[in-house]
NUVODO-356442 format. One record per residue (C-alpha): x, y, z; residue in three letters; residue number from 0. Coordinates in Angstrom, 2 decimals. Each point is the difference from the previous one (the first is absolute). Layout:
// NUVODO-356442
@X = X Y = Y Z = Z res = Ala n = NUM .
...
This chain:
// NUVODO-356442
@X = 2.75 Y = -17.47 Z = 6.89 res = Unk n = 0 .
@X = 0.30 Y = 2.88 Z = -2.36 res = Unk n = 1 .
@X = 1.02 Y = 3.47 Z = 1.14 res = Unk n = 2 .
@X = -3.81 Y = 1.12 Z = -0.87 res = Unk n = 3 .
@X = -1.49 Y = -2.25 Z = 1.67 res = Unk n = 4 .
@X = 2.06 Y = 0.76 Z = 2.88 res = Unk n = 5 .
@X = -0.57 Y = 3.57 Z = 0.12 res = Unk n = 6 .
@X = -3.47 Y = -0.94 Z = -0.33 res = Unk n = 7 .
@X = -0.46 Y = -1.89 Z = 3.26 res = Unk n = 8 .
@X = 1.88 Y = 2.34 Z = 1.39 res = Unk n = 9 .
@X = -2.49 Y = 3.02 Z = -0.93 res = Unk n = 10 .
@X = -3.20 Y = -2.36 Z = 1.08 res = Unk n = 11 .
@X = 1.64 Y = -0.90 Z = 3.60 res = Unk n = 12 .
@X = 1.08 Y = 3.75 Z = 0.68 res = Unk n = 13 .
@X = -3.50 Y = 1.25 Z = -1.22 res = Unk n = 14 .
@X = -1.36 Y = -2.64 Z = 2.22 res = Unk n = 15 .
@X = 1.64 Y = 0.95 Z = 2.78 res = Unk n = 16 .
@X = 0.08 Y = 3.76 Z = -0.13 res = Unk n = 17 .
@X = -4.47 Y = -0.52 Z = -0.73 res = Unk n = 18 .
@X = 0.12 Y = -2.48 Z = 2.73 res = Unk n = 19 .
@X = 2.26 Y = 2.57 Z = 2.67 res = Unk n = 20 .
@X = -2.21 Y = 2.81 Z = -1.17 res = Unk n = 21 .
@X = -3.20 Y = -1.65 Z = 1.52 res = Unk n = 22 .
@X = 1.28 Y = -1.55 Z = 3.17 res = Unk n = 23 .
@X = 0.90 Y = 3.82 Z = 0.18 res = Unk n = 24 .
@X = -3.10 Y = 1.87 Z = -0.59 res = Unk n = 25 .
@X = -2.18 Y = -2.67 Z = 2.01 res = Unk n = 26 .
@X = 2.11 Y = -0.12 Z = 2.82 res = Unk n = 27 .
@X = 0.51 Y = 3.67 Z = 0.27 res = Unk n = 28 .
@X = 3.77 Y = -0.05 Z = 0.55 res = Unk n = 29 .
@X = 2.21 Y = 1.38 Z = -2.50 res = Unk n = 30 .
@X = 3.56 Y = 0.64 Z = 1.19 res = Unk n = 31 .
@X = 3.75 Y = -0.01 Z = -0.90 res = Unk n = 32 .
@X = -0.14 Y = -3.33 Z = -0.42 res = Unk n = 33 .
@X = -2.47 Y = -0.18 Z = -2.07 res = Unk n = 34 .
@X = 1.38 Y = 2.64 Z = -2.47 res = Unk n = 35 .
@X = 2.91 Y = -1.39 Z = 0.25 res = Unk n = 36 .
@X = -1.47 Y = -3.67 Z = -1.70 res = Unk n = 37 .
@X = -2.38 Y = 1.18 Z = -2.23 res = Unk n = 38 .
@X = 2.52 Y = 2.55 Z = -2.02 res = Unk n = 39 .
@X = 2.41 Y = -2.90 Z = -0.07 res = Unk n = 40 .
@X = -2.62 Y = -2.27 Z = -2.02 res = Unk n = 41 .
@X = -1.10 Y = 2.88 Z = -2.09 res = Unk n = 42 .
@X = 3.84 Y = 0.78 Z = -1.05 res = Unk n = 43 .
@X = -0.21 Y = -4.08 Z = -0.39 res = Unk n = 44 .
@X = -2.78 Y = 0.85 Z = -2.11 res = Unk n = 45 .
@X = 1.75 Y = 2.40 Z = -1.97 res = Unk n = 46 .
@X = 2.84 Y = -1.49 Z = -0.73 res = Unk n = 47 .
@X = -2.28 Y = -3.34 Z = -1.28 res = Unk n = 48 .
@X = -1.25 Y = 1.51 Z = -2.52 res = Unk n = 49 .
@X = 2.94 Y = 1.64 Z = -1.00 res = Unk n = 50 .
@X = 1.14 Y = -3.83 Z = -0.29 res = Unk n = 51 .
@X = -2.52 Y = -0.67 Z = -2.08 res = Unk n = 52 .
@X = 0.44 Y = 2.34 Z = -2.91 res = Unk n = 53 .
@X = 3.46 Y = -1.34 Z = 0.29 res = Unk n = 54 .
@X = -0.80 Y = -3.34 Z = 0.20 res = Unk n = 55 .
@X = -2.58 Y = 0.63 Z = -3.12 res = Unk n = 56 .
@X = 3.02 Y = 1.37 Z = -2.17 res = Unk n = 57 .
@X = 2.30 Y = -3.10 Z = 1.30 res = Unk n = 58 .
@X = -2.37 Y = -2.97 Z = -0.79 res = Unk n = 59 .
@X = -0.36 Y = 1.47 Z = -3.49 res = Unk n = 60 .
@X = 3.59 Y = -0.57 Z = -0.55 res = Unk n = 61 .
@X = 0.58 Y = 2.76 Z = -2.20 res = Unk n = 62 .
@X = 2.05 Y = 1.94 Z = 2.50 res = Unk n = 63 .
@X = 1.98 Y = -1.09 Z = 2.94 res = Unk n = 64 .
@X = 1.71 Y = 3.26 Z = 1.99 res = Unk n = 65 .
@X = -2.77 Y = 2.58 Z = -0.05 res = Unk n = 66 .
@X = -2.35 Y = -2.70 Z = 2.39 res = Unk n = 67 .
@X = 3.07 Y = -0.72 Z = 1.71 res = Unk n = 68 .
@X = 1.18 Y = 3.54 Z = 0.52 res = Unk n = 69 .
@X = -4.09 Y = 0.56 Z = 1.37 res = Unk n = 70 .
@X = -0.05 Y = -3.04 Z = 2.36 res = Unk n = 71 .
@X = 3.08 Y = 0.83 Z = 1.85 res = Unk n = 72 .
@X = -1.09 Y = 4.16 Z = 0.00 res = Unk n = 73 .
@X = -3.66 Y = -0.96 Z = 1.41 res = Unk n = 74 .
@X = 1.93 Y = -3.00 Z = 2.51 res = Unk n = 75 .
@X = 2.88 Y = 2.73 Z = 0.94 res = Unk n = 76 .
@X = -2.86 Y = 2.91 Z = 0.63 res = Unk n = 77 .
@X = -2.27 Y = -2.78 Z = 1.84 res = Unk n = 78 .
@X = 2.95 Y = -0.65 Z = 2.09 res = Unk n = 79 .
@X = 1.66 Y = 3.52 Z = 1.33 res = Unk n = 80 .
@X = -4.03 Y = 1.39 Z = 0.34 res = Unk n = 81 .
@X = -0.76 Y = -3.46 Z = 2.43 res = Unk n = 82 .
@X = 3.59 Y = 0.49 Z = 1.77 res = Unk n = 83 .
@X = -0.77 Y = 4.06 Z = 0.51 res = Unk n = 84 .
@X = -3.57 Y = -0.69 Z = 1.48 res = Unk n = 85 .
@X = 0.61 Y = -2.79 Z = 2.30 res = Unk n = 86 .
@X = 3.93 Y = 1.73 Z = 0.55 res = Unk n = 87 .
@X = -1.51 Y = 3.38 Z = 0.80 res = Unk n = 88 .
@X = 2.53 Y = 1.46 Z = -1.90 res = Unk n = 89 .
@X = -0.54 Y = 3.95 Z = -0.73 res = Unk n = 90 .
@X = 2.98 Y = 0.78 Z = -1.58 res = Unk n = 91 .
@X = -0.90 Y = 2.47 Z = -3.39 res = Unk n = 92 .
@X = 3.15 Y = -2.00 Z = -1.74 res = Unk n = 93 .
@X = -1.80 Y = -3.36 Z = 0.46 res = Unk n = 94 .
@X = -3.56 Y = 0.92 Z = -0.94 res = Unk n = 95 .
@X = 1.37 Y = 2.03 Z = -3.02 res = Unk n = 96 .
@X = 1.87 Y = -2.80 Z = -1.67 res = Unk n = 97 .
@X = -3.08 Y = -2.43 Z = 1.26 res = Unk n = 98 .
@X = -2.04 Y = 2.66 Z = -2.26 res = Unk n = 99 .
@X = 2.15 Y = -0.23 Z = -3.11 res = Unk n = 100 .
@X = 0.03 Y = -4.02 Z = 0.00 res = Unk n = 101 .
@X = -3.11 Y = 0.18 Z = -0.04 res = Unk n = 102 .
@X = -0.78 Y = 2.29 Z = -2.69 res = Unk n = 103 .
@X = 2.79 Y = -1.94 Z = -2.41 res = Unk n = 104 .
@X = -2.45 Y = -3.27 Z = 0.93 res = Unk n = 105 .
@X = -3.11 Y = 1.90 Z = -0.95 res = Unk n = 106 .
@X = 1.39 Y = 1.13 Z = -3.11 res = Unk n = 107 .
@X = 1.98 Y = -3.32 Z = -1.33 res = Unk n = 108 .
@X = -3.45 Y = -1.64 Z = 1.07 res = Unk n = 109 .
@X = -2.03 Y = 2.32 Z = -2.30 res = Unk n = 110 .
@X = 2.67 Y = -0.70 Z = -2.58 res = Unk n = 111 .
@X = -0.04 Y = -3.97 Z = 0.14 res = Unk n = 112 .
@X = -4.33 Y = 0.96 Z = -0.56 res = Unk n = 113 .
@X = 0.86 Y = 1.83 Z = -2.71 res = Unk n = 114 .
@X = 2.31 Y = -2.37 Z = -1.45 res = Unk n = 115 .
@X = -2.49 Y = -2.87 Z = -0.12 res = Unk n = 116 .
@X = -1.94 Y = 1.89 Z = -2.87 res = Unk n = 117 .
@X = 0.89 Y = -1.60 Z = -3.59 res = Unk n = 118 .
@X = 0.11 Y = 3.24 Z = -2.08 res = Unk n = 119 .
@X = -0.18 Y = -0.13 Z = -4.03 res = Unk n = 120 .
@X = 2.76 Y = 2.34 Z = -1.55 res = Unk n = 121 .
@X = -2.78 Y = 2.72 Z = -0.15 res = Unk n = 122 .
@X = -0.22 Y = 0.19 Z = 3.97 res = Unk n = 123 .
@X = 3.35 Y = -0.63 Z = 0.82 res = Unk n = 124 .
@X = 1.14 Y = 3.47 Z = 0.75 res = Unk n = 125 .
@X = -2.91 Y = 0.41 Z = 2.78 res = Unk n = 126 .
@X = 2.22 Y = -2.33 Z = 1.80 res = Unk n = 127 .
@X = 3.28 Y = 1.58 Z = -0.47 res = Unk n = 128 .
@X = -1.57 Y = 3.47 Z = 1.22 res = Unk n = 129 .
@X = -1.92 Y = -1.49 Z = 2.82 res = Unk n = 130 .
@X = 3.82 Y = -1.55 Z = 1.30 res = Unk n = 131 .
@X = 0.75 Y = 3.12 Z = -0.64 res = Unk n = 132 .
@X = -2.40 Y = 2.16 Z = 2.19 res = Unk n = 133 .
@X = 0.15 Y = -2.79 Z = 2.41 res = Unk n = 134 .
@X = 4.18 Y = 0.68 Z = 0.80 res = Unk n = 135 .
@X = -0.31 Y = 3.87 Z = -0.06 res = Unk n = 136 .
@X = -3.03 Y = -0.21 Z = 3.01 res = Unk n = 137 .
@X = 1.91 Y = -2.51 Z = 1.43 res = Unk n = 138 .
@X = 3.38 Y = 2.17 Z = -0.02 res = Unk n = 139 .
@X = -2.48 Y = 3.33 Z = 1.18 res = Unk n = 140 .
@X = -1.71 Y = -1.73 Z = 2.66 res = Unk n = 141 .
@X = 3.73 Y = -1.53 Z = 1.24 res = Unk n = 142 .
@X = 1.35 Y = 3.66 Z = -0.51 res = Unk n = 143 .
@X = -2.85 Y = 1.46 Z = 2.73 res = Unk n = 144 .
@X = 0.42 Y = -2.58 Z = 2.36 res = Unk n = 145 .
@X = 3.81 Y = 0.84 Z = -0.11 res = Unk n = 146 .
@X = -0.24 Y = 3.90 Z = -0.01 res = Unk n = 147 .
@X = -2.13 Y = 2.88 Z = 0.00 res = Unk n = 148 .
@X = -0.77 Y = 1.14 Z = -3.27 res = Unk n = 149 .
@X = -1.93 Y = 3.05 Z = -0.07 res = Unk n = 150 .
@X = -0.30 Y = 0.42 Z = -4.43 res = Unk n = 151 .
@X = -3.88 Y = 0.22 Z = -0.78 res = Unk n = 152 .
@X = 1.18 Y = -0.96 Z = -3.51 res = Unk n = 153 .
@X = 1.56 Y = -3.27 Z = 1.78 res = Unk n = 154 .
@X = -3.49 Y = -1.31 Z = 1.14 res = Unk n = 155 .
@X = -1.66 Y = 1.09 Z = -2.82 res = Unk n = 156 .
@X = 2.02 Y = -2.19 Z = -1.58 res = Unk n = 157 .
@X = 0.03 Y = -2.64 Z = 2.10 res = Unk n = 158 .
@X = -4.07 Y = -0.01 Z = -0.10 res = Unk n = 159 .
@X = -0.41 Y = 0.12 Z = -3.84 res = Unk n = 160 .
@X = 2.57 Y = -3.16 Z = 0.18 res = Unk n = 161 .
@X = -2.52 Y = -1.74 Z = 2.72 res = Unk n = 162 .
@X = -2.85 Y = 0.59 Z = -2.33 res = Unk n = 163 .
@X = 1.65 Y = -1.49 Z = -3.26 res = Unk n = 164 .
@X = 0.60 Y = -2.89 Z = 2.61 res = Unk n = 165 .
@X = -3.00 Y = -0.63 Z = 0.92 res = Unk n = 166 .
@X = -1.59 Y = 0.66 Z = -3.67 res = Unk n = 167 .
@X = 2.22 Y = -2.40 Z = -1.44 res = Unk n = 168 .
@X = -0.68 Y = -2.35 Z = 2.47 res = Unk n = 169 .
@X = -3.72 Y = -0.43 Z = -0.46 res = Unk n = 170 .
@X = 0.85 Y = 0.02 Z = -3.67 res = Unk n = 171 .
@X = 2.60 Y = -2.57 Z = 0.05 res = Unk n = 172 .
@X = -2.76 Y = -2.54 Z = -0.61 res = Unk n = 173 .
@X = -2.35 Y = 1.18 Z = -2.26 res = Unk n = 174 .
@X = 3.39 Y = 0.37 Z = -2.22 res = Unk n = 175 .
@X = 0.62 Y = -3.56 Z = 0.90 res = Unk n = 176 .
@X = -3.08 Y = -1.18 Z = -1.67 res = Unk n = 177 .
@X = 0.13 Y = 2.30 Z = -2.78 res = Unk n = 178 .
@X = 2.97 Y = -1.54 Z = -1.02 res = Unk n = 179 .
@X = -0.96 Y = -3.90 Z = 0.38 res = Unk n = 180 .
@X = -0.52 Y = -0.23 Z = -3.71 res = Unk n = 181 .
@X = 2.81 Y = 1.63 Z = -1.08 res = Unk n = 182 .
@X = 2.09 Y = -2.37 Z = 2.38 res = Unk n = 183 .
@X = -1.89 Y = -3.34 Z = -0.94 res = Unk n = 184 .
@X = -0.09 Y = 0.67 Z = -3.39 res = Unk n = 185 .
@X = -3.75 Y = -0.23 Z = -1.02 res = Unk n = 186 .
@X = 0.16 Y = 1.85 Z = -2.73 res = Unk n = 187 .
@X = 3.41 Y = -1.22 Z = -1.48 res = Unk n = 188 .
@X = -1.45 Y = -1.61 Z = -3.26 res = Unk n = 189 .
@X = -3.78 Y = -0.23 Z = -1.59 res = Unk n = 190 .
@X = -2.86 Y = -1.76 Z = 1.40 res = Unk n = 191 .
@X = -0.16 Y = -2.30 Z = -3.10 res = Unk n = 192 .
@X = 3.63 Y = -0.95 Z = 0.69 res = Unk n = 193 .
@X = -0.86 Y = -1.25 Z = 3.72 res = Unk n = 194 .
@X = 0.56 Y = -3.62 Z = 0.56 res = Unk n = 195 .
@X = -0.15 Y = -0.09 Z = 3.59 res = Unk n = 196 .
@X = -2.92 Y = 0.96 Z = 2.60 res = Unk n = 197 .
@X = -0.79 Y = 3.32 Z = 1.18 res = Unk n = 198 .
@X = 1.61 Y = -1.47 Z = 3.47 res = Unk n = 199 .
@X = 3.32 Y = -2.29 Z = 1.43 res = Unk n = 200 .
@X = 0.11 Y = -0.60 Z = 3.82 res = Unk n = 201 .
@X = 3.26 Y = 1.35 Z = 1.72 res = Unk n = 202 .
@X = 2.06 Y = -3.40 Z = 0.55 res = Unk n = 203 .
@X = 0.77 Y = 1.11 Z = 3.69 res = Unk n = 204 .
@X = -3.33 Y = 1.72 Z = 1.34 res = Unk n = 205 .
@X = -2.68 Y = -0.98 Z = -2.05 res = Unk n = 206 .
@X = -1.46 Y = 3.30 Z = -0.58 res = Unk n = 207 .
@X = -1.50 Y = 0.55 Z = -4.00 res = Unk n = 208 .
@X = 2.01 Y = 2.13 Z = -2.18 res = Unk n = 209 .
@X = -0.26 Y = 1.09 Z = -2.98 res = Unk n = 210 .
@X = 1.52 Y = -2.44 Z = -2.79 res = Unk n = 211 .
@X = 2.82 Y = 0.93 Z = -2.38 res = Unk n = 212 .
@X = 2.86 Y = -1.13 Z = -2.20 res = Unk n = 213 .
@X = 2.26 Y = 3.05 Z = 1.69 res = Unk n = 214 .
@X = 1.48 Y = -0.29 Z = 3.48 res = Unk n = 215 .
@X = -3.33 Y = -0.18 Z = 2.92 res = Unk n = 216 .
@X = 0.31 Y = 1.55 Z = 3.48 res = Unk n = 217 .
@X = -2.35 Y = -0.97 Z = 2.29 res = Unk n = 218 .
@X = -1.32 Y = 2.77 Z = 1.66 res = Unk n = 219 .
@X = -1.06 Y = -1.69 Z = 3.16 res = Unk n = 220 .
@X = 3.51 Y = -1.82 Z = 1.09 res = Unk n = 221 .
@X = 2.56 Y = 1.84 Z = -2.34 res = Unk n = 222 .
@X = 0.95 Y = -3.42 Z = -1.99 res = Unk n = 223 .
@X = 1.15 Y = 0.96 Z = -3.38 res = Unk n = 224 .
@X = -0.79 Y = -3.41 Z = -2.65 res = Unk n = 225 .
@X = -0.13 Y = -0.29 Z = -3.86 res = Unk n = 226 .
@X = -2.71 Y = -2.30 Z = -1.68 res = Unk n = 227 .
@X = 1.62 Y = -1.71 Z = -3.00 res = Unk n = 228 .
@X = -1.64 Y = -2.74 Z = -2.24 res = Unk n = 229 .
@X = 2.23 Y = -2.26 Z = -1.45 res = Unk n = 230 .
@X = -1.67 Y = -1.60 Z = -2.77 res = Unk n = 231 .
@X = -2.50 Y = 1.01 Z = -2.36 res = Unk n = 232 .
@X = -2.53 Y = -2.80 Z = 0.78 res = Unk n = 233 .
@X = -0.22 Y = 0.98 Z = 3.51 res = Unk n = 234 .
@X = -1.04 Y = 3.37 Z = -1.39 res = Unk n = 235 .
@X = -2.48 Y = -1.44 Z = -2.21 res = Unk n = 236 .
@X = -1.62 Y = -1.42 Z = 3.05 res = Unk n = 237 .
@X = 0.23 Y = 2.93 Z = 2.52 res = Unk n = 238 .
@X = -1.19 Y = 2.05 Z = -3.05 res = Unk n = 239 .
């Protein structure tokens, strides 16, 4: 089983159970330690699942290997130390500080697999570059106030502006990603009257329709790069 799909179960049993704990709770009218105690440990499941995911995303498109694997173990090390701390009843500052800053790093190198799985053209590349960027310097700030007490105004005003141009980025990530589909797939890489294959080619490993070119194709659903070649001219007579 893939590492997605993994983290995926995972996320649907923890949800399950946490939706499941929530009601025996409310119904029965007893809430206690206990039952604190459970349901934070299957929302920091939770958590940490869909950290896995954006990881596991990044992994199955086999385009990178150590940012996902740099996430997984964050989000699984965070996961851990929070689970150990609540059922431990440990309330040491030391501990729950450096349980805090594990799990920031697995937030952030989560975002960044997400932002990683966009295909940019040239044009939008540089969004990415300044959104790894923004990402590192909250994630230093935020690691820095955990740590110490930092008492600059201009320090958290610049921490916020760099949590905004996270976020924007973010939601723009995508509509980059499409913007740049024909760019990447090459639809306009030679006249119409020179065409001589259809519009679209299925991807050889998913299936999904893409648009069909003589340049290098990357499927935008599963990541598989392929080139379409013809290698005589009858067959292009016929396709034609």
């Amino acid at each position: 089983m893939s590492p997605k799909k993994i983290a995926l179960w995972f996320l649907i049993v923890s949800v399950a159970l946490s939706a499941a704990l929530g009601i025996v709770a409310i119904l029965s009218g007893k809430f206690g330690d206990f039952e604190g105690r459970v349901i934070l440990t299957t929302i920091t499941i939770s958590a940490a699942s869909i950290c896995a995911l954006a990881a596991g995303a990044l992994f199955e498109s086999r385009s990178a290997r150590t940012l996902p694997g740099l996430a997984v173990a964050f989000a699984v090390f965070a996961a851990s130390l929070i689970i150990i701390g609540v059922w431990g009843r440990i309330s040491g500052d030391e501990y729950w500080k450096s349980t805090a800053t594990v799990g920031v790093f697995a937030i952030a190198s989560a975002q960044a697999c997400l932002i990683s799985l966009a295909k940019l053209a040239p044009r939008f590349a540089w969004t990415r570059t300044v959104a790894f960027l923004a990402i590192s310097f909250l994630t230093f700030s935020i690691t820095l106030t955990i740590w110490g007490e930092i008492n600059e105004e201009g320090f958290y005003k610049a921490m916020g502006a760099a949590a905004i141009l996270v976020a924007a980025l973010t939601i723009m990530m995508p509509i980059f990603h499409r913007l740049s589909r024909g760019d990447l797939t090459g639809e306009k890489a030679f006249p119409s009257e020179d065409r001589s294959l259809f519009p679209t080619v299925l991807c050889p490993k998913c299936g999904q329709s893409q648009p069909s070119s003589f340049t290098r194709i990357t499927c935008t659903n599963c990541g598989c790069r392929f080139i379409v070649t013809i290698l005589d001219e009858s067959s292009a007579a016929q396709q034609s």
